[in-house]
N, C-alpha and C positions, 0 to 999 in steps of 0.2 A: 745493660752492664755485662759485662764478659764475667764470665763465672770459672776460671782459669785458679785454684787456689794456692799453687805454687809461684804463678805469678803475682798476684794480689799480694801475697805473702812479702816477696822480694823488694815490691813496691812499696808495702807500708814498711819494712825495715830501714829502706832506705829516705822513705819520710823521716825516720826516727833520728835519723844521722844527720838529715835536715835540717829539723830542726831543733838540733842540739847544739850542731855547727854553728847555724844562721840566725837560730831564734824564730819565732814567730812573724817575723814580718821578710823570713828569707823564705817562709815554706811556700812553693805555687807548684802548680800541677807541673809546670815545665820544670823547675828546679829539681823534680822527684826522677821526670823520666831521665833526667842529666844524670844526677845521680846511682840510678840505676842504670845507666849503659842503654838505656831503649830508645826505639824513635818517640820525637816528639808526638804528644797526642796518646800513647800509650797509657800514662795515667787517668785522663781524661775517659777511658774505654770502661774505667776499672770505679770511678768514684764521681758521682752526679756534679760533686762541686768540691769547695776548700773544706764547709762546713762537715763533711759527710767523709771525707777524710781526717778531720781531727779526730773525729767521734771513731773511728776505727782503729787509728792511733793509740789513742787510749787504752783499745780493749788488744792490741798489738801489745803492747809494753806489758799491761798485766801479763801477759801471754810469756814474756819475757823474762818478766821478775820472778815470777811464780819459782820457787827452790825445787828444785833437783829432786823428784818424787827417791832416787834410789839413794840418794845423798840423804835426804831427811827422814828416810829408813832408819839408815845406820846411825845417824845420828839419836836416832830416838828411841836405839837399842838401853840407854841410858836410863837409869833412874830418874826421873822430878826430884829436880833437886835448883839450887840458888846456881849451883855451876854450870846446867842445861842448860837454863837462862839464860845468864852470859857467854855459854859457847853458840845458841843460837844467834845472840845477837852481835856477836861479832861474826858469823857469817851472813850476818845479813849487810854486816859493814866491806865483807869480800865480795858480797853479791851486787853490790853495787857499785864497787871498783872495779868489776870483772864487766859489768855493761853502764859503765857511765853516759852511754848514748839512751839510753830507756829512763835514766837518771835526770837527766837534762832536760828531756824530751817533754819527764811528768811537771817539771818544775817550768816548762815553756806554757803546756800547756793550763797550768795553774794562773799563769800570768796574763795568757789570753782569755782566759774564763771570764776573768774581772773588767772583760771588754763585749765580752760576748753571752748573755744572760743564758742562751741553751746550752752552753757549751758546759757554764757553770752549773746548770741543773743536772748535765751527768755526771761529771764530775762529782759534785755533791754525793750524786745517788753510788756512783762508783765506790768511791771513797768511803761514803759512810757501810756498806757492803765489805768493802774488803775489811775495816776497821773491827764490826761488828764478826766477823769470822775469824779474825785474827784472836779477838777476844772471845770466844765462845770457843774455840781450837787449846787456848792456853788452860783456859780452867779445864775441857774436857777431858785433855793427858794429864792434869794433877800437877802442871805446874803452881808454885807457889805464887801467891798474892791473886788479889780480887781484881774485880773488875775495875776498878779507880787502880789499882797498882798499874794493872795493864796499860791503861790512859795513858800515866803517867812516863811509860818505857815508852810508849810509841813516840809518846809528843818531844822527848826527850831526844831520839833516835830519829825523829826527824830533823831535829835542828846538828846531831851529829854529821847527819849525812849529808844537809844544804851546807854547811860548813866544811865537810870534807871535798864536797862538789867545787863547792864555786871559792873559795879561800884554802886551801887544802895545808896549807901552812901553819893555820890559826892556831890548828889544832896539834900539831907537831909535835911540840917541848912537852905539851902532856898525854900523849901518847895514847891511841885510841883503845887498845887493852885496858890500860891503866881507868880512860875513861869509862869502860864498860866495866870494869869489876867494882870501879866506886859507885856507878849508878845502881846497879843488883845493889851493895851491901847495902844502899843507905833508903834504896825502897822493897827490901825484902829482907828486913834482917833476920838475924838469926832467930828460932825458936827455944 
């Protein structure tokens, strides 16, 4: 396997766009190098097979979502407070409008998983990782609400986001603000 990491890099971004585009059954190793501009076979140099490529994918997209270390600095110049909350997670609702292809991409391969039992077992392992850090992050900085609060914003803010992704519409007339400061009030109220 060629160990090039600017290209690998280039390569799985453009998986990403792949298969956000295409879906899961458009991703192949030739679709990637198309989409990357390379000669055919290029991809093939870089990733054993499809399997071995999802699995990079994935830890690509994290790579992707991950926020803005000097953005959630200043962000978190801020007091803990019920409005941190809500100004983080409506930037979490720009951070996924800002790379709706890593958006797509996690929600492609969530759907392939349910076909492919390894794919699901990192997945799982992935997810339940990020999940667990997200939550052990929130209580660390003194944001408000427990560990079931936290659940509850994620599980929440996931269906925001698959809603704003793939129906972008739905949620329109009540306004994703408006839905983020109802969901703070009504799982952290006031003390």
């Amino acid at each position: 396997m060629r160990q090039n990491p600017a290209r690998r890099t280039a390569l799985l971004d453009a998986a990403i766009e792949v298969l956000a585009r295409d879906g899961s059954r458009g991703l192949t190793l030739r679709s990637v190098d198309k989409e990357a501009g390379v000669p055919t076979g290029t991809t093939t140099n870089y990733f054993a097979n499809r399997a071995e490529l999802l699995r990079q994918i994935m830890a690509r997209t994290h790579e992707r979502l991950t926020p803005d270390p000097v953005q959630m600095a200043e962000t978190m110049k801020a007091a803990p407070s019920r409005e941190l909350t809500a100004t983080l997670l409506r930037q979490l609702v720009e951070r996924m409008r800002g790379d709706r292809s890593s958006h797509l991409a996690m929600l492609e391969l969530r759907l392939e998983a349910t076909r492919r039992p390894e794919l699901q077992a990192d997945l799982t392992t992935t997810f339940a990782d990020m999940l667990k850090s997200n939550i052990d992050w929130h209580l660390e900085v003194g944001l408000p609400g427990d560990r079931a609060t936290v659940l509850q914003l994620y599980l929440a803010m996931l269906g925001v986001i698959v809603d704003d992704l793939t129906v972008p519409g739905l949620l329109q007339p009540y306004g994703i603000d408006k839905i983020v400061d109802d969901l703070v009030d009504r799982s952290l109220p006031e003390s």
